[in-house]
N, C-alpha and C positions, 0 to 999 in steps of 0.2 A: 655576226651571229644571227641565227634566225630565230623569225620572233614565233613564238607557240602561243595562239590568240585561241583558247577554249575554256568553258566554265570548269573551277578544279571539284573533282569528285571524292579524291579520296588524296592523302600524304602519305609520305613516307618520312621518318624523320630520321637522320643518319649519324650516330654518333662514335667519334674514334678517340681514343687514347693510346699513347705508346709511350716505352718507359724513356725517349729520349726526350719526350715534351717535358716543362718544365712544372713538374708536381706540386709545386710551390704556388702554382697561381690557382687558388681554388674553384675560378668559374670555368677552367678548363677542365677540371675533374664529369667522370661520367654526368653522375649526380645532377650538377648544376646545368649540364650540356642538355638535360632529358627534360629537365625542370622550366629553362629558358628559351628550349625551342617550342615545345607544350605549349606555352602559357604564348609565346609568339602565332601560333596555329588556331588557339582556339580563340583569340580575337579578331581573327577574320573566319572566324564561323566556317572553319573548314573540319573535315573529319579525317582523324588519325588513322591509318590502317594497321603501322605497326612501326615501334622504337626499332630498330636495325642497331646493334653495338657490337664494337667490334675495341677491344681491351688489351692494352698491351701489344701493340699492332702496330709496326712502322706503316710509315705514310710514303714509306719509296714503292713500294707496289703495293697491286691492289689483289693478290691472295689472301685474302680475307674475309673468314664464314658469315661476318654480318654484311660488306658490302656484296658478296655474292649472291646471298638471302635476297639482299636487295635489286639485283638484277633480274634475277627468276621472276620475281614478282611482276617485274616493272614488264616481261617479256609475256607473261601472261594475263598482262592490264589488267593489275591488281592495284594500282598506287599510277596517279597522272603525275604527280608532282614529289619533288624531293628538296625537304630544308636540311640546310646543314650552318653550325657555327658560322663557321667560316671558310675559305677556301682550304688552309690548310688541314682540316679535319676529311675532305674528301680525299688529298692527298698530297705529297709535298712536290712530287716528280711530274716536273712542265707538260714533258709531251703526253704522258699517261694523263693526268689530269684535263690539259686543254681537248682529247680526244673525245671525253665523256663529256664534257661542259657543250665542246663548239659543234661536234659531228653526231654522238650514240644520242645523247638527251631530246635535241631535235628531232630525229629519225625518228625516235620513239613517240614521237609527242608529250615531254615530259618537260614541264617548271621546273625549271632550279633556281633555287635561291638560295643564297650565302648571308646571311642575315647580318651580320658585324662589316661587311664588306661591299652592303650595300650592292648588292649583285641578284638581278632579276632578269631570266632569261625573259619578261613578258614585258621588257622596258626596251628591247631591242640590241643593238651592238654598244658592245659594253668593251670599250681599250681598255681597261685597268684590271680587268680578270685574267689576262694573258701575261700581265705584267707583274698581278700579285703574284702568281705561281711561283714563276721566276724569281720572286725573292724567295717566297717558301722552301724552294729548290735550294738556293744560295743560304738559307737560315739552317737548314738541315746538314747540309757541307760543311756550316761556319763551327756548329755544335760536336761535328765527326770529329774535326779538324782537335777543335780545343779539347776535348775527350783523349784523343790520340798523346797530346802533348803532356796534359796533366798523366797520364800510363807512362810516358817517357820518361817524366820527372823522378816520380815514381820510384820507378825501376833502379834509375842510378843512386838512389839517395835511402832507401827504406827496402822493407819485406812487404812485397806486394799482399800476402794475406796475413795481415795482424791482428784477426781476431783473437780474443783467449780463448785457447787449447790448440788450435790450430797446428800448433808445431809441437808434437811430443815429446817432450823430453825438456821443452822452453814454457815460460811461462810472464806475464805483465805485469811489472810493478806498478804504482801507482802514477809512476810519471810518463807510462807508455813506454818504456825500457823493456827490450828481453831480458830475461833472468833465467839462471839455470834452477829445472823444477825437482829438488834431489830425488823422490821419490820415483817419477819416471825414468831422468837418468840412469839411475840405477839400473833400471831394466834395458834398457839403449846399452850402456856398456858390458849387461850380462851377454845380450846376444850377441856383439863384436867378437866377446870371449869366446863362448862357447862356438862359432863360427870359424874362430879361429884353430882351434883345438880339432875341430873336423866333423862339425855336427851339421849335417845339412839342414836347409830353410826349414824342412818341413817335421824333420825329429825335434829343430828349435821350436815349432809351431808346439807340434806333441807336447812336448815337455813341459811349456810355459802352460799347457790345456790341462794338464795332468796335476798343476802346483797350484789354476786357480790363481793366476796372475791376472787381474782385468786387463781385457783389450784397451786400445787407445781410444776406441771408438766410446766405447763403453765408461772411461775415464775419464773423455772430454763431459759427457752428459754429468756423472756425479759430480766433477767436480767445479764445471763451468757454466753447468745447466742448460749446455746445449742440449735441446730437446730433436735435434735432426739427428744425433748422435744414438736414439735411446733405441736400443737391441737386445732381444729375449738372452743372446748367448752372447753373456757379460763376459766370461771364459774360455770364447772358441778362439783359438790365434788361426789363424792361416799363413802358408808360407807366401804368400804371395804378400802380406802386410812385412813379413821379417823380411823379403828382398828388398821393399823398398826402404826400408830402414839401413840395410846394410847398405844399401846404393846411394844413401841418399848422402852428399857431400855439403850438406849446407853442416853436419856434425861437427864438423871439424873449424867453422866460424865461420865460412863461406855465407854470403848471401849472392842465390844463384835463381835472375827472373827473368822471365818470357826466354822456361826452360823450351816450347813448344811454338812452333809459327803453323799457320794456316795456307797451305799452297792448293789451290784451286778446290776449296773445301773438306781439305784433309788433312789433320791433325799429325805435325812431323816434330820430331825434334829437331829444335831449333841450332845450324852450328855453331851461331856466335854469342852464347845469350850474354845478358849484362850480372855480370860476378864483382860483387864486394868484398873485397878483402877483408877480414878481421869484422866482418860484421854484424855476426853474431858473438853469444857466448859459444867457445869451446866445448862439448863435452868429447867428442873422440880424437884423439892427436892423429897429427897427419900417418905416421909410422903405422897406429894400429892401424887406420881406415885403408891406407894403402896394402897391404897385407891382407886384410879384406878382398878386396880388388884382386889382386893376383892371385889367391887363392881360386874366387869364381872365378875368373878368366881364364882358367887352367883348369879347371873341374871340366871332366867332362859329362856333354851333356846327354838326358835320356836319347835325343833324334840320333847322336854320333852310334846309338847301337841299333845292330840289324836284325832284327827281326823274322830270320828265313827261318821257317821251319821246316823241318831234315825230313820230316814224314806226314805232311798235308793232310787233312780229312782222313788220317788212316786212325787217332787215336782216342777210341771211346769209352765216356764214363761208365761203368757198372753198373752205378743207382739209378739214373734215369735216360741211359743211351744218346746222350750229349755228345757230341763232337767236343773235345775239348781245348782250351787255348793254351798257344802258344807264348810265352813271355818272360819275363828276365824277372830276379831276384838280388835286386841290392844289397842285404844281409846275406843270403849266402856266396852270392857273386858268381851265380849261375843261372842257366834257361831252365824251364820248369814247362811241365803242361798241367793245366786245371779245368775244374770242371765250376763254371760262374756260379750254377743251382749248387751242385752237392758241396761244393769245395774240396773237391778227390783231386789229389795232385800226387806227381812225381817228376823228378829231377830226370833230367835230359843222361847224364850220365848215368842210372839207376836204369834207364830205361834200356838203353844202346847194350848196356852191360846183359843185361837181362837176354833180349833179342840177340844177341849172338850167339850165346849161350845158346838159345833151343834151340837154334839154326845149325850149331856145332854135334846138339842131340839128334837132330833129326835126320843130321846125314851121316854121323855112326852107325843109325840103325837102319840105313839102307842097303839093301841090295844090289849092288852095281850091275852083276850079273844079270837079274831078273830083269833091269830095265830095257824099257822099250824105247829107244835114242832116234828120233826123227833127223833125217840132214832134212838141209834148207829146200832140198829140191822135194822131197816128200810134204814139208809144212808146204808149200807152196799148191802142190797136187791135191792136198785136204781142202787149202781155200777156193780152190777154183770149182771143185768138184761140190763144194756147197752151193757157192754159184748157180752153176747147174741147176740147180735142185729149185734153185727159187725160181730159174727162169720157166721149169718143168710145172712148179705150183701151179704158176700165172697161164700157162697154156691149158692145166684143168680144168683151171675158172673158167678160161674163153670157150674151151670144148660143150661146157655143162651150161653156160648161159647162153651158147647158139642151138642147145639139144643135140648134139654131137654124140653125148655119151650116156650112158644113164645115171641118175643119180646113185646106185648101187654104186656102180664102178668110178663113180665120181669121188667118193668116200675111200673106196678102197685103192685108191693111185696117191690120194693126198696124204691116207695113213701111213701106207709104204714110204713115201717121201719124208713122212716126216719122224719116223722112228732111223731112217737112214742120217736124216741131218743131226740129230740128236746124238747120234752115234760117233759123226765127223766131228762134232763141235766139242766131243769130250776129249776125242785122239788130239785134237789140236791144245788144248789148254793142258795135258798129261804131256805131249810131243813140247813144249815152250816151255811147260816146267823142268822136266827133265834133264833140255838143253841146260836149263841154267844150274841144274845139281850136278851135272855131269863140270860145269866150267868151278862150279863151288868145290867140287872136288881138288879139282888141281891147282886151286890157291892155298896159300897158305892163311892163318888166322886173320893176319892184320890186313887182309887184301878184301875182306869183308864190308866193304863200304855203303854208304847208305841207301844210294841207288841202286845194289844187289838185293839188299834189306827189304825196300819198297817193290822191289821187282817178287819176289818172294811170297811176301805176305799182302793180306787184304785188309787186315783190319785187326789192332790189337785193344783187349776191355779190359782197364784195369781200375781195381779198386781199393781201399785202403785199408788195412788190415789194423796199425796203427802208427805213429810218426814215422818209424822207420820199414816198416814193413808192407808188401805192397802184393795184391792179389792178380796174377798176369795172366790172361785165356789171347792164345795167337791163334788167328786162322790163315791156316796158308793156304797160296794160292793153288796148288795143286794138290788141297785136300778134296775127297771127293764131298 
């Protein structure tokens, strides 16, 4: 190790706790770590520059805002020197730690000293710092290790979380036994029932909101004083608390732990978890919960429906010119469009019925005769001869920005051009509407489909007259 021979200026004092240290020894505690190294510092008449802590903090790396605190410092020669407990509070992992000890601290020009371990970078090469680590490293393993085992035990033998309230519907006698809690139950087997009968998660949700049933969450707090549990909305159920009740198979006596493993830092269900037979109390029999079970797994779900709508951006609210959305109706078991501000809706069938209808009206009251029927070779002759016309603009421009022409006659070739284009571009939208009355003609009703429909019209406003009645303005495309 190299030795750092300079008078110290300022400290750094670095204290770490984390919840796998053993909280039981009190001079390990912050408190005593801040108290001990202090009172170590200011009898050799050094000055503090600043306590560095860092709480709750494994000692396998060093991501940590008070050892980092502490490096900034040290990089901007704000602190010569750094006490710590002992090695293991700098950290428990060999090569991380021997790095800062044998190579950064050096470099830096920086003391270190581990005060319990009898380690002073200014006393020279120190073998027993490389060696404490290593157990540190090995003490750390031994504590994983035994942690891991006592969780395994655990698992196979008890209900991993047995606090009271914890399990809704279960409850602790005095002898640490589950016991069934009647009052909850109660409610655990309402919702099986009514689940059963055909009431989805969230009409369950409704209904228990509506009756003023307390949540579970909300139950644990009154009645077990859990104070993590306490929520303004004692009354609000959600469906997503009635799924996991209906899902949850520990009902039926099951105890089922390490439902979830950890695969490269992502929380999966676990395939094989450890399941205790009979080891809870009973309250849903296997019959109902399974029944349960096959009912959702058969239900089908909102993603299974498709959400095309037949007429895109063509249908707008009245009240405030909203595009309206397209979406499905559970109760009435049909597509619907609305308007999210006004709440103006109508039924996809109310609508189509509507729209064919005036499409039926408005080519009775045509003319077949009077029309003006473009073939394809004519639409064709309109567009290119617009063409024309843009290419004839753009040679104005160039004629009048070289002085070619005058500006008099500059004005008057663009006006010409452009009461002629205006003139093309209405024969082509009359000539494509037409086509398509002319082919609407020769179908018959049911041949009216929605891409005729779309083809047709531009945009239809409707508005609500009342539940059943509905206010409809169509513009079509080949109105002038």
């Amino acid at each position: 190790m190299m030795m750092v021979n300079h008078q110290i200026q300022t400290v750094g004092i670095y204290c770490r706790l984390s919840k796998d240290d053993n909280t039981g020894v009190e001079s390990n505690s912050i408190t005593n770590q801040k108290l001990y190294l202090t009172d170590y510092v200011k009898q050799r008449g050094w000055v503090i520059y600043k306590i560095y802590i860092d709480e709750g903090k494994s000692g396998t790396n060093f991501d940590r805002d008070g050892f980092k605190e502490m490096i900034s410092d040290i990089e901007t020669k704000r602190i010569d020197c750094v006490v710590v407990k002992d090695l293991s509070r700098l950290g428990r992992n060999y090569l991380d730690s021997g790095y800062y000890i044998e190579k950064y601290f050096p470099e830096h020009r920086i003391r270190f000293i581990a005060v319990n371990d009898s380690l002073d970078s200014n006393d020279g090469e120190n073998d027993f710092g490389p060696f404490k680590n290593i157990i540190n490293e090995m003490y750390l393993k031994d504590i994983r290790k035994k942690i891991k085992n006592t969780f395994d035990y655990k698992a196979k033998t008890k209900l991993l979380n047995s606090r009271p309230g914890a399990f809704y519907g279960l409850t602790i006698d005095e002898e640490g036994k589950y016991i069934i809690d009647d009052e909850a139950a109660s409610v655990v087997k309402r919702i099986f029932s009514l689940y059963i009968e055909g009431y989805s998660t969230k009409s369950i949700a409704t209904l228990l909101t509506k009756e003023c049933i307390i949540t579970p969450g909300y139950y644990r707090y009154i009645k077990y004083n859990d104070q993590s549990s306490l929520t303004e909305h004692k009354y609000k159920w959600k469906d997503c608390t009635i799924y996991k009740i209906i899902t949850n198979e520990e009902y039926t006596g099951k105890i089922i732990n390490r439902k979830y493993i950890y695969n490269k830092g992502k929380r999966i269900l676990n395939p094989n978890p450890v399941i205790i037979e009979h080891g809870l109390p009973q309250i849903i029999d296997d019959k109902t919960f399974n029944k349960a079970r096959e009912i959702r797994l058969n239900r089908p779900k909102k993603k299974d429906k498709v959400y095309i709508n037949p007429y895109p951006n063509m249908v707008q609210c009245g009240c405030c010119n909203k595009v309206m959305r397209y979406t499905f109706s559970n109760s009435m078991n049909q597509y619907f469009y609305v308007c999210s501000r006004c709440k103006t809706r109508i039924y996809i069938n109310d609508l189509k019925h509507i729209l064919i209808e005036d499409i039926k009206r408005q080519i009775s009251i045509i003319n077949y005769n009077d029309m003006k029927i473009y073939t394809d070779c004519q639409i064709i002759k309109i567009k290119n001869e617009i063409k024309t016309i843009d290419v004839k603009n753009q040679k104005a421009f160039e004629q009048y920005a070289n002085n070619r022409i005058t500006e008099q006659n500059f004005k008057a070739t663009i006006d010409d051009l452009t009461i002629r284009k205006n003139v093309l571009k209405k024969e082509l939208v009359i000539g494509k509407s037409n086509k398509l009355i002319k082919k609407l003609l020769e179908l018959s009703n049911k041949d009216i489909t929605d891409k005729l429909i779309i083809n047709l019209i531009g945009l239809v406003v409707t508005k609500n007259i009342d539940k059943t009645k509905h206010s409809v303005h169509i513009n079509y495309n080949f109105e002038d």
